[in-house]
N, CA, C and O atoms as CSV, one atom per row, in Angstrom:
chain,resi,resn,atom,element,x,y,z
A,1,UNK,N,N,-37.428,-4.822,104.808
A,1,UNK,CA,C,-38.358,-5.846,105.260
A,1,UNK,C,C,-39.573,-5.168,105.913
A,1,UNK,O,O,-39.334,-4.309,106.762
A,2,UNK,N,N,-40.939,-5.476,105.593
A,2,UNK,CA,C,-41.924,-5.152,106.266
A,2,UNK,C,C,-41.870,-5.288,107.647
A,2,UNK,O,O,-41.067,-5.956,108.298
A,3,UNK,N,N,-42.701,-4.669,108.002
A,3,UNK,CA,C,-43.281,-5.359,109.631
A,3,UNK,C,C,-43.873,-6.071,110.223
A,3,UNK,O,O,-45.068,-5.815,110.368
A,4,UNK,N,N,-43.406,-7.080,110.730
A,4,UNK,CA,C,-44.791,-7.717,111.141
A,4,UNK,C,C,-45.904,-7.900,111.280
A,4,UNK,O,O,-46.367,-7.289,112.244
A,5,UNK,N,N,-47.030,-8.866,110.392
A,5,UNK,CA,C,-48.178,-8.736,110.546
A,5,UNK,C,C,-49.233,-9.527,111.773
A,5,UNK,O,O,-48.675,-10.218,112.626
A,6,UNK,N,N,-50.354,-9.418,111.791
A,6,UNK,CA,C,-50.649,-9.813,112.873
A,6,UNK,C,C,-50.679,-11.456,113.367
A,6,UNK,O,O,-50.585,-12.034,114.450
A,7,UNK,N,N,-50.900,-11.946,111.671
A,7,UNK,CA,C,-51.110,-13.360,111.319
A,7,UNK,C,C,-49.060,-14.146,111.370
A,7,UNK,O,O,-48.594,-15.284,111.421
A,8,UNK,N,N,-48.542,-12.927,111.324
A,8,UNK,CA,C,-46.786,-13.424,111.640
A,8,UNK,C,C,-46.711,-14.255,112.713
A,8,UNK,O,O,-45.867,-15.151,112.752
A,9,UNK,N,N,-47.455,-14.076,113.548
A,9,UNK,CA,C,-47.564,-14.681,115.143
A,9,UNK,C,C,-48.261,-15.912,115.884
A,9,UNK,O,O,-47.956,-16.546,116.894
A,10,UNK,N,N,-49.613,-16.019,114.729
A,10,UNK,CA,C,-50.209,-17.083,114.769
A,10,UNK,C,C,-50.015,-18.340,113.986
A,10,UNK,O,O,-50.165,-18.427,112.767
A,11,UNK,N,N,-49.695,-19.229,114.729
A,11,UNK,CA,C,-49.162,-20.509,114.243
A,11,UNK,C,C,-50.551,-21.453,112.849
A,11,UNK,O,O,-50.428,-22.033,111.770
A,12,UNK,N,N,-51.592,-21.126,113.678
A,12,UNK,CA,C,-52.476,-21.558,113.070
A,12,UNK,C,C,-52.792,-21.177,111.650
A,12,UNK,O,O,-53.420,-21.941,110.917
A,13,UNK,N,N,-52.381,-20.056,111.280
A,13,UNK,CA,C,-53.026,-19.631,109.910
A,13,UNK,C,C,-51.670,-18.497,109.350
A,13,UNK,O,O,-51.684,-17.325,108.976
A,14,UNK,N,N,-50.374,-19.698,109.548
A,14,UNK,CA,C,-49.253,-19.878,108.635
A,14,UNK,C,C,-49.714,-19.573,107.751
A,14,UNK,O,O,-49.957,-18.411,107.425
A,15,UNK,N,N,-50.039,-20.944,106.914
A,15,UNK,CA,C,-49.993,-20.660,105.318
A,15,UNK,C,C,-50.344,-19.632,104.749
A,15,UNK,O,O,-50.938,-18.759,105.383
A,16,UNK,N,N,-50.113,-19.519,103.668
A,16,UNK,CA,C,-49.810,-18.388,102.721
A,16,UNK,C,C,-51.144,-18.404,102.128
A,16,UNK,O,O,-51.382,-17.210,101.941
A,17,UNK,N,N,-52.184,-19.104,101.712
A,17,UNK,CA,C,-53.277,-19.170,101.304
A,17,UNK,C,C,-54.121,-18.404,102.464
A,17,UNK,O,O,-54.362,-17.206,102.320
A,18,UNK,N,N,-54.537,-19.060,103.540
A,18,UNK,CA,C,-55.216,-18.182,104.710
A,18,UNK,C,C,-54.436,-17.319,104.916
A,18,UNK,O,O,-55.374,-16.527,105.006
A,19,UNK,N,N,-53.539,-16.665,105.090
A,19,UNK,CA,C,-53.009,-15.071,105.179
A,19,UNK,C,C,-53.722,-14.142,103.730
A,19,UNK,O,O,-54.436,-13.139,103.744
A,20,UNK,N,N,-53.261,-14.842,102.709
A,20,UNK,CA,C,-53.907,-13.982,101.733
A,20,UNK,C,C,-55.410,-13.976,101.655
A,20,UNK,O,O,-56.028,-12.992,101.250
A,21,UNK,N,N,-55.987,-15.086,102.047
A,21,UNK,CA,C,-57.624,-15.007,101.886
A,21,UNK,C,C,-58.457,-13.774,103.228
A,21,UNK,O,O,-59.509,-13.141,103.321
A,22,UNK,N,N,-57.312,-13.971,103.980
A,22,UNK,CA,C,-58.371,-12.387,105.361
A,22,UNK,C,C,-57.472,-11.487,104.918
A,22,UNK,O,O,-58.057,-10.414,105.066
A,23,UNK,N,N,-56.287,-11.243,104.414
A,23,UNK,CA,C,-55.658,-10.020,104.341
A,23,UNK,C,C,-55.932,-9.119,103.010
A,23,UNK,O,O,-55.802,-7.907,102.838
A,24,UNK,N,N,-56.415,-10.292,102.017
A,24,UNK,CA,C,-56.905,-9.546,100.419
A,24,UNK,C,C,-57.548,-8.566,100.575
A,24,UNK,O,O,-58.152,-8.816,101.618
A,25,UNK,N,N,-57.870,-7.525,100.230
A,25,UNK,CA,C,-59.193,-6.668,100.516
A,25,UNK,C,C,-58.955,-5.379,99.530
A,25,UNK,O,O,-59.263,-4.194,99.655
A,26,UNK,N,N,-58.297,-6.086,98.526
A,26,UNK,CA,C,-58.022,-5.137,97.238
A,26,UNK,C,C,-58.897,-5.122,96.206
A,26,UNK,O,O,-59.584,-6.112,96.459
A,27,UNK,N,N,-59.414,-4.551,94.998
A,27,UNK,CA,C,-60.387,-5.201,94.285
A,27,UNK,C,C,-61.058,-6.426,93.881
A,27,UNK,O,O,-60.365,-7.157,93.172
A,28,UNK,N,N,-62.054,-6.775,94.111
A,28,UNK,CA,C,-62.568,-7.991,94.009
A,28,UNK,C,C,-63.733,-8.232,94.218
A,28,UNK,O,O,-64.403,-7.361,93.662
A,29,UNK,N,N,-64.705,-9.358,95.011
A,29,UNK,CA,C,-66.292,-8.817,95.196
A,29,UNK,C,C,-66.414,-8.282,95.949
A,29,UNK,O,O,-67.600,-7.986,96.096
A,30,UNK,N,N,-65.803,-7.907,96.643
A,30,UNK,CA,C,-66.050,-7.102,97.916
A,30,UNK,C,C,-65.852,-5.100,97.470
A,30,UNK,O,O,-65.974,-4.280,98.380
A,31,UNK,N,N,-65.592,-4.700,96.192
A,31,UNK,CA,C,-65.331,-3.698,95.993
A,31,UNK,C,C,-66.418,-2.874,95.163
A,31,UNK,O,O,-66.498,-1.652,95.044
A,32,UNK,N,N,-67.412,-4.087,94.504
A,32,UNK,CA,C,-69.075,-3.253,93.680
A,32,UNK,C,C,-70.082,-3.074,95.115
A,32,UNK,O,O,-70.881,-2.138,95.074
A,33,UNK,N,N,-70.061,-4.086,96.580
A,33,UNK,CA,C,-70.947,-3.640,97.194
A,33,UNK,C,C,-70.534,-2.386,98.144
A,33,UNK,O,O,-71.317,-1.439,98.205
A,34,UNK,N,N,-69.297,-2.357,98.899
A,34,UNK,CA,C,-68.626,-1.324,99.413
A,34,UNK,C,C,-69.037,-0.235,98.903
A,34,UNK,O,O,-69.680,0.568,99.580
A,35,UNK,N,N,-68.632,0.053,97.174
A,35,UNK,CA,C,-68.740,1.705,96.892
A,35,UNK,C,C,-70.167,2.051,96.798
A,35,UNK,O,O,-70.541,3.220,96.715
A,36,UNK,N,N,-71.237,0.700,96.813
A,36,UNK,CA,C,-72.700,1.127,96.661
A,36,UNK,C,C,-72.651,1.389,98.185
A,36,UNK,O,O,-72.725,2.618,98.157
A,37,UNK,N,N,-72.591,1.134,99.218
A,37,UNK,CA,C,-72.594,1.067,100.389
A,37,UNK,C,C,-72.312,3.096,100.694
A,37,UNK,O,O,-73.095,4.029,100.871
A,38,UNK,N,N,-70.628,2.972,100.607
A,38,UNK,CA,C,-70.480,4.012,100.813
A,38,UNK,C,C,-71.773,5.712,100.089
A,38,UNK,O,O,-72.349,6.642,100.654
A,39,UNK,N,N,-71.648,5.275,98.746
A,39,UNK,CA,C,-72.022,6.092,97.840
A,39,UNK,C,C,-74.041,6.479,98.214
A,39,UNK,O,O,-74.794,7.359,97.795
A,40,UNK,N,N,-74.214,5.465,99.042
A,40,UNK,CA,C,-75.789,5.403,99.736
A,40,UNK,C,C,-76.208,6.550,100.500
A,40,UNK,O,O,-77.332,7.021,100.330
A,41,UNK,N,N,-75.374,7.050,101.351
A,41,UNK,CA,C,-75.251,7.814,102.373
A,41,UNK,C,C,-76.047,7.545,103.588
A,41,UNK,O,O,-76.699,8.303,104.307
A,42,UNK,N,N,-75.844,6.364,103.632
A,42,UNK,CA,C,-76.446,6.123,104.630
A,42,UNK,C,C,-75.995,6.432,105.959
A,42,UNK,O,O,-74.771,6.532,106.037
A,43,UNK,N,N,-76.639,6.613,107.036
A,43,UNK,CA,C,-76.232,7.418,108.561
A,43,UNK,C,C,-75.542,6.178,109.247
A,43,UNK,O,O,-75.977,5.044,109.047
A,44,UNK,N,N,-74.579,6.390,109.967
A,44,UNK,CA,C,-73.654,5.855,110.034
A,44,UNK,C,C,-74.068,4.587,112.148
A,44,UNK,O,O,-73.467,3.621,112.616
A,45,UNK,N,N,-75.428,5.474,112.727
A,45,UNK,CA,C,-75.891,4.594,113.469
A,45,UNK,C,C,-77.406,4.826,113.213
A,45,UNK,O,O,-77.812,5.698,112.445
A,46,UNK,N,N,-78.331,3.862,114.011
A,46,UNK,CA,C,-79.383,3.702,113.456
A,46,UNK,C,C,-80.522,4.828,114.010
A,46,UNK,O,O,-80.369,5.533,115.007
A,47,UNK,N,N,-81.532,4.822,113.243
A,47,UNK,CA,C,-81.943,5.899,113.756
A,47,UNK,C,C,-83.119,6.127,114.485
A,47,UNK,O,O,-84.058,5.478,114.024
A,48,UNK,N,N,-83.396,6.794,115.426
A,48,UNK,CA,C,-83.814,7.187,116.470
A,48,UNK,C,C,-85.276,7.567,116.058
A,48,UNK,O,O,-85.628,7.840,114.910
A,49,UNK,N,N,-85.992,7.545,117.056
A,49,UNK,CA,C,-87.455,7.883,117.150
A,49,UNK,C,C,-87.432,9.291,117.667
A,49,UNK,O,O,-86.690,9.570,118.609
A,50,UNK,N,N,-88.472,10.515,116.911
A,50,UNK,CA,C,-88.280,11.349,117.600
A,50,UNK,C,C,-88.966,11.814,119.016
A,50,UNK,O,O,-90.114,12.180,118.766
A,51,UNK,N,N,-88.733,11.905,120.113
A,51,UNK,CA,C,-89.534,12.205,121.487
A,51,UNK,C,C,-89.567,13.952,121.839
A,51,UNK,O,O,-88.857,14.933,122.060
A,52,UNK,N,N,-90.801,13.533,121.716
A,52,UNK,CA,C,-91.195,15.198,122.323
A,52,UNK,C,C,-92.107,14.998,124.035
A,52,UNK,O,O,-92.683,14.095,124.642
A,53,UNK,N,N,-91.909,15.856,124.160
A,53,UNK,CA,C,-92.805,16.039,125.761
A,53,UNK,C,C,-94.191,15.213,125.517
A,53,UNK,O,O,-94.728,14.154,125.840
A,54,UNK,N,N,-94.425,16.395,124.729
A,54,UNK,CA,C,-96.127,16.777,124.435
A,54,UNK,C,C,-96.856,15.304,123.992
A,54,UNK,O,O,-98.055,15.046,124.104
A,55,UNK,N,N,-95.611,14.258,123.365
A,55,UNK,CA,C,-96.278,13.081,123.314
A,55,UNK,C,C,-96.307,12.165,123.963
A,55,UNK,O,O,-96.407,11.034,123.490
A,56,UNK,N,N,-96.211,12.466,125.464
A,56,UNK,CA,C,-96.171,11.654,126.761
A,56,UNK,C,C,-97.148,12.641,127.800
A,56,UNK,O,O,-97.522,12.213,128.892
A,57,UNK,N,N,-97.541,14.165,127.249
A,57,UNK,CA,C,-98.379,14.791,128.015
A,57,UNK,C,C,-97.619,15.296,129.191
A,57,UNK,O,O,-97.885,15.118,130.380
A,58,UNK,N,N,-96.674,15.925,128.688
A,58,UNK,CA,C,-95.557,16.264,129.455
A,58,UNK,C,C,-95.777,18.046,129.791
A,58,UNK,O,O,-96.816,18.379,129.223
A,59,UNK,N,N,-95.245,19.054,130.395
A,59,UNK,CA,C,-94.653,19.898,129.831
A,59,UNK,C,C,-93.267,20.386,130.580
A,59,UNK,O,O,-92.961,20.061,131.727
A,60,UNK,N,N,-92.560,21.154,129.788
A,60,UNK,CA,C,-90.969,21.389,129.954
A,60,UNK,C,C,-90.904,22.001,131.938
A,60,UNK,O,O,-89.882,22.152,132.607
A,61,UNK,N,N,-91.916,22.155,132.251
A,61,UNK,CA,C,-92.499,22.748,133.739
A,61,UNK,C,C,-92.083,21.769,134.303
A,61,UNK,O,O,-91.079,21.848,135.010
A,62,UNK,N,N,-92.862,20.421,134.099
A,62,UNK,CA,C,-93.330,19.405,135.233
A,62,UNK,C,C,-91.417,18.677,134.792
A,62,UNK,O,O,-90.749,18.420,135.794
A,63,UNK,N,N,-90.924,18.492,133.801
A,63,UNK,CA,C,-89.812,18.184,133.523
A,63,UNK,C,C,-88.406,18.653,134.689
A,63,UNK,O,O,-87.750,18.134,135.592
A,64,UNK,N,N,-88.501,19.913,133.984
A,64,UNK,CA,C,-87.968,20.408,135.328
A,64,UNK,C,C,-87.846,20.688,136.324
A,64,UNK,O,O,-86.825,21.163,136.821
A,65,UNK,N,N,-89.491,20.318,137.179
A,65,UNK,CA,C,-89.427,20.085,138.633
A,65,UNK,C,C,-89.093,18.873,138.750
A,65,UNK,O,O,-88.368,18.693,139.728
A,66,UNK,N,N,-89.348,17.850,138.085
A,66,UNK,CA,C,-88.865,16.240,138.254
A,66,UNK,C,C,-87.643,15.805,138.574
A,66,UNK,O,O,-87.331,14.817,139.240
A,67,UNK,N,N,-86.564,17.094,137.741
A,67,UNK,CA,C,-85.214,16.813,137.477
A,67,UNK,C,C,-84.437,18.187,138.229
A,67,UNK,O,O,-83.386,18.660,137.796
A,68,UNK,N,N,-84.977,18.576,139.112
A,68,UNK,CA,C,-85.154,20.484,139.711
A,68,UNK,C,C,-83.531,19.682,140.587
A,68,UNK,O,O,-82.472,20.173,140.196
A,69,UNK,N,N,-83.422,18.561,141.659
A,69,UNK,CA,C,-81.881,18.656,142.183
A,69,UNK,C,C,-81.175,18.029,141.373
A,69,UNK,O,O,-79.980,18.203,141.611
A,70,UNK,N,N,-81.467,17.064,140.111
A,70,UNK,CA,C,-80.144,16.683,139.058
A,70,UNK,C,C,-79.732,17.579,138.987
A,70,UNK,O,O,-78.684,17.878,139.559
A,71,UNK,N,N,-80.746,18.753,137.877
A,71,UNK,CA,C,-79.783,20.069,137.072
A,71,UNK,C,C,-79.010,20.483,137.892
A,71,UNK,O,O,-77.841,20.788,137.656
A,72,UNK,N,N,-79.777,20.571,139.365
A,72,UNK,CA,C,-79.137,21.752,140.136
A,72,UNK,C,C,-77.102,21.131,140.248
A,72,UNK,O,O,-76.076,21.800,140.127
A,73,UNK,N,N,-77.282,19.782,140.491
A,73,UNK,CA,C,-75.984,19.452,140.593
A,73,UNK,C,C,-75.216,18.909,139.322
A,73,UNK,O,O,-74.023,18.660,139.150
A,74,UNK,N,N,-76.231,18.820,138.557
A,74,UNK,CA,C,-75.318,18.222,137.382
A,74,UNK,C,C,-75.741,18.814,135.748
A,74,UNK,O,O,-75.623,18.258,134.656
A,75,UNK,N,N,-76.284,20.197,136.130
A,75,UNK,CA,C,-76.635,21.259,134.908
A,75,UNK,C,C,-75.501,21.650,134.068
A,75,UNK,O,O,-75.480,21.529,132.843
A,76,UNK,N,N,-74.328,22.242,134.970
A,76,UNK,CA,C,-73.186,22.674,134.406
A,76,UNK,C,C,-73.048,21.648,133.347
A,76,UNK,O,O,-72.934,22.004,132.174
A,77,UNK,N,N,-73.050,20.375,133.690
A,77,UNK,CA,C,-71.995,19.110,132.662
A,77,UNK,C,C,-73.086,19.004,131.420
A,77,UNK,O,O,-72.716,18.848,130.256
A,78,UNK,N,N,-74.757,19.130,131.889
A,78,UNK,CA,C,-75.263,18.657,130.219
A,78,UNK,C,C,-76.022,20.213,129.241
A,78,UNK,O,O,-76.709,20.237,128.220
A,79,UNK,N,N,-75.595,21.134,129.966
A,79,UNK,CA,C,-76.058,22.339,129.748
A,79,UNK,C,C,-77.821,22.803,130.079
A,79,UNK,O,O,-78.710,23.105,129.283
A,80,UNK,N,N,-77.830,22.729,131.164
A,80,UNK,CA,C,-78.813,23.058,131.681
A,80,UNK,C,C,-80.024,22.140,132.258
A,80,UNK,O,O,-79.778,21.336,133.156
A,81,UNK,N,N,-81.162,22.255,131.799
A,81,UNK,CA,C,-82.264,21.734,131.839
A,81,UNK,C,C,-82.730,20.486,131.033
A,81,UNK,O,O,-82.387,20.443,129.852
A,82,UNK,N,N,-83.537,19.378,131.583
A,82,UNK,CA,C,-83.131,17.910,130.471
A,82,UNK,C,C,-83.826,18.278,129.528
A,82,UNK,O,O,-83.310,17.865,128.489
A,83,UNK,N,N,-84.796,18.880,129.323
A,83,UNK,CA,C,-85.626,18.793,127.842
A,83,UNK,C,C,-84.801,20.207,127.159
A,83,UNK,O,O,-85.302,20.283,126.037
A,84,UNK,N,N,-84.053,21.053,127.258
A,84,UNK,CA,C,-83.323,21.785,126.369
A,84,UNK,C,C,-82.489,21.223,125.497
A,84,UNK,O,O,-81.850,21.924,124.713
């Protein structure tokens, strides 16, 4: 005998029709957009803007006097200095 599924427990969505309609997930329409999906390569969170100093008129100097007692106490944990 299998094991219990999660829908074993819920009274509401007994039947055998709603168990098979959320539990299906074997070939069907859901299996031509998936492998385009996968096969995309798409990055898996979204993506980021890149930030540099120099485009806020920054430099890695004034950075690290800004942040001169974080590092000092909390350098060890992000490896050093914030703009490294």
């Amino acid at each position: 005998m299998d094991a219990p599924g999660p829908f074993d427990f819920a009274s509401v969505m007994a039947d055998a029709p709603r168990k098979e309609a959320l539990t299906d997930w074997g070939p069907g329409e859901f299996e031509g957009p998936l492998r385009v999906l996968l096969a995309d390569g798409r990055p898996r969170e979204a993506a980021r803007p890149a930030y540099a100093l120099p485009a806020y008129g920054l430099r890695p100097e004034q950075v690290d006097e800004r942040f001169r007692l974080y590092n000092k106490r909390f350098g060890h944990y992000i490896g050093g200095t914030a703009h490294a």
